[in-house]
C-alpha angles and dihedrals in degrees: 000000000000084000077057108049087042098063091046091051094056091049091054094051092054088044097056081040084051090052098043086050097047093052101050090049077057088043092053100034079053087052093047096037091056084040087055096038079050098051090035089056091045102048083048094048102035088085089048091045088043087051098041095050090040089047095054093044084041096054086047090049093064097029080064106033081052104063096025103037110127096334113160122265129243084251092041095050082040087064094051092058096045090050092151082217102070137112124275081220098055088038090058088034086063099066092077099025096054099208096188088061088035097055096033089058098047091056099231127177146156123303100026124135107227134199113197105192113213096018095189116172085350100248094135092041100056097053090048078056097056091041105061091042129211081317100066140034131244114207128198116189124188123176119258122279119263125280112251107252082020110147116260126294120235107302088223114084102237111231121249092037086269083160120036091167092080108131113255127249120254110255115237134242109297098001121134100264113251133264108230119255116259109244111229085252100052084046090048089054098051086051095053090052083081106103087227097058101055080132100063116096131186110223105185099192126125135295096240095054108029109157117084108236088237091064091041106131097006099077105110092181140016126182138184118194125208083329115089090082084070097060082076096067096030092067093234109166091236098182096061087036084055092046087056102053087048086060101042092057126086114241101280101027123138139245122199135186137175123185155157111285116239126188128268109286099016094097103168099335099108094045091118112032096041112015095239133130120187109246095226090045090059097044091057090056107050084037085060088062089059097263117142110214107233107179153012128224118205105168082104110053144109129198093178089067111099089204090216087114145048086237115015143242117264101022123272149111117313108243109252127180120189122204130200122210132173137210107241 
């Protein structure tokens, strides 16, 4: 009987052994089999990881290298307004136009072709030239001149010089006889005699379609400085002008006005009187042409102008806003 037991008892001991060891084989081919499924899910995953990581730095890459690529710096854009070959007249002209904000809001760098709408004496064109460099192309354009026989312009002298071709006023009896008005065309060709600004061009075409069909589609940028208010007195027909510059710009050009601030509910009213436009007023029109606004620029306001007058009372700067809006 104790021979017996004995032998049962060993059995059961290997047996009990059999088991432990067989679950810890299960315990360790377990192990293994998670570790392999592991290795197996992230070598699976890791290009996906790798795509989707190099998609979303890729996507801010060019989020960033697309509103920052090659702009111009604050000393670049210093230099340019340094040029030793500008005019005394642009340099005193910058006081109150503050190119360096200015530039430096617009985005502007080099290579860009450029339309600045009612050129005038060319200011804002030539540092536009200078600004996109040998590689780009700086536009002023400026209306037609007058028919002769033609009726009367606006008897009110738009600000800014948007239109030279005003007839000029009879000299009186013993005054010096006057010299005739430049047209913005003759001004933009003396400017383009400096050997720095090759890449600055005069189009005389209408307000109302701007942009030269041979630059339809390939404008990156158009701006109209403190003279888009005019337009409202001049009779210029502003929502196909607007159309037009829509259509001349490439999908994701840029539009860019500056003007007089005029108070809530004048709109245009006062376009002529006191060379105001009301900011909201001006945004709702260009939007109308499909543009998004994208930014506003405040380096010229003032809150201290009561906007009832042309200059106010008492002196000090006019109130100006500039909006930038792209083409989507």
């Amino acid at each position: 009987m104790r021979a017996a037991a004995f032998v049962a008892k060993l059995k059961i001991e290997k047996l009990n052994k059999g088991v432990g060891m067989m679950k810890l084989l299960a315990h360790k081919l377990t192990c293994s089999h998670r570790a392999l499924q592991s290795v197996l899910l992230l070598s699976m995953m890791a290009p996906l990881l790798n795509l989707s990581a190099c998609s979303g730095m890729g996507a801010a890459s060019d989020s960033v290298s697309a509103s920052t690529a090659g702009l111009l710096g604050k000393d670049q854009i210093a230099a340019i307004i340094a040029s030793p070959d500008r005019s005394a007249a642009d340099r005193s002209n910058d006081l109150r136009r503050k190119p360096d904000q200015m530039l430096a809001f617009i985005g502007v760098r080099p290579g860009l072709v450029a339309l600045d709408l009612s050129t005038g004496g060319g200011y804002t064109t030539e540092l536009l030239a200078r600004a996109t460099g040998p590689g780009g192309r700086a536009y002023g354009q400026s209306q037609p001149p007058r028919p002769a026989g033609a009726a009367p312009g606006p008897s009110v002298a738009p600000e800014g010089n948007s239109a030279p071709q005003l007839p000029l006023l009879q000299p009186t009896a013993g005054a010096a006889p006057q010299v005739p008005r430049r047209s913005s065309a003759q001004a933009l060709a003396e400017r383009a005699r400096t050997a720095s600004l090759s890449n600055l061009f005069s189009v005389v075409r209408p307000f109302e379609s701007p942009v030269p069909p041979e630059l339809a589609g390939q404008v990156d940028l158009v701006t109209l400085m403190f003279n888009y208010h005019d337009l409202g007195h001049m009779g210029v027909d502003r929502a196909q002008m607007n159309a037009a510059v829509f259509a001349g710009l490439k999908r994701g050009g840029l539009y860019v006005i500056a003007d007089h601030a005029g108070r809530p509910g004048t709109g245009i009213s006062e376009s002529g009187t006191l060379h105001r436009i009301e900011e909201a007023f001006l945004q709702k029109e260009v939007e109308a042409a499909g543009f998004k606004l994208v930014a506003h620029g405040d380096f010229l306001r003032n809150p201290s102008d009561p906007r009832d007058r042309n200059t106010p009372e008492p002196p000090q700067p006019k109130d100006e806003f500039v909006l930038k809006f792209v083409r989507p």
